[in-house]
C-alpha positions in Angstrom: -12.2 3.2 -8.2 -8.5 2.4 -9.0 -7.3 -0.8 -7.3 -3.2 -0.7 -7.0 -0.8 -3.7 -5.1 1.7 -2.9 -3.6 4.8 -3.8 -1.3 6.5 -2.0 1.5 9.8 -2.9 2.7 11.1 -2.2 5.9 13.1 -4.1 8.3 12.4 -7.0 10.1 12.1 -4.9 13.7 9.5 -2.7 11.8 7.1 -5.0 9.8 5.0 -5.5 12.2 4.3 -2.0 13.2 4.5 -0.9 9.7 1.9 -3.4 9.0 -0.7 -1.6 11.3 -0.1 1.9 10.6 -0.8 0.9 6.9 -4.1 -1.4 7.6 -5.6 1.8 9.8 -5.7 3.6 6.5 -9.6 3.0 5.3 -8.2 2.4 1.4 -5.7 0.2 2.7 -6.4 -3.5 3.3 -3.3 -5.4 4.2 -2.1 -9.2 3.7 0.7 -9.7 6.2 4.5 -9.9 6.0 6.0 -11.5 3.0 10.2 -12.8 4.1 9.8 -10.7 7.5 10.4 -7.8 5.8 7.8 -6.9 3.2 4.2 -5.7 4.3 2.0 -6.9 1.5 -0.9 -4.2 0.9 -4.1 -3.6 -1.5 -4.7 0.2 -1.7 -8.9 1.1 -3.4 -9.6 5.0 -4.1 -10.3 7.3 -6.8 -7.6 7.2 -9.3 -7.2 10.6 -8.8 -5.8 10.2 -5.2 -4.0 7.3 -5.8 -0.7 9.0 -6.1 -1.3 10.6 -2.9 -2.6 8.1 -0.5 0.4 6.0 -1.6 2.9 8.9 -1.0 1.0 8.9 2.5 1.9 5.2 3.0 5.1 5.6 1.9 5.9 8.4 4.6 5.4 5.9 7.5 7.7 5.6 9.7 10.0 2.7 9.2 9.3 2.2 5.1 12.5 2.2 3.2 10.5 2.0 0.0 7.2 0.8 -1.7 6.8 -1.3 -4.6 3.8 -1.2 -7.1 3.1 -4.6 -7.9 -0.1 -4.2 -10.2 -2.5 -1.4 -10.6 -5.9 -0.9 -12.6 -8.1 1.5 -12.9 -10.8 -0.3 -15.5 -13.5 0.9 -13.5 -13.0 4.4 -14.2 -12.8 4.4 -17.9 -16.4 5.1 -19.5 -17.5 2.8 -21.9 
């Protein structure tokens, strides 16, 4: 399971509605709003859909852009 941290900005007005559209994703566990504006968010899938849940995320309504803050995927690699 890859583990990725992220931010998503939006304005002020949208945080909070951002917010829940992000935590009703079952990867996505959220944190609450950083400076009003940025939703702070913990995103767990297969690495392989990583890329594409957080396109998803990205799509909401009301993000003006997503920031990956740290991302690891140690679980995944055979040893």
């Amino acid at each position: 399971m890859a583990v990725a941290g992220f931010l998503l900005q939006t304005l002020p007005e949208d945080a909070g509605r951002v917010e829940a559209e992000a935590a009703a994703f079952p990867e996505i566990t959220t944190y609450g709003v950083h400076q009003g504006c940025y939703v702070v968010a913990v995103a767990e899938a297969p690495g392989l859909v990583m890329e594409k849940l957080l396109k998803r995320v990205q799509g909401i309504d009301g993000v003006l852009a997503a920031y990956i803050t740290s991302m690891t995927v140690e679980d995944e690699l055979e040893p």
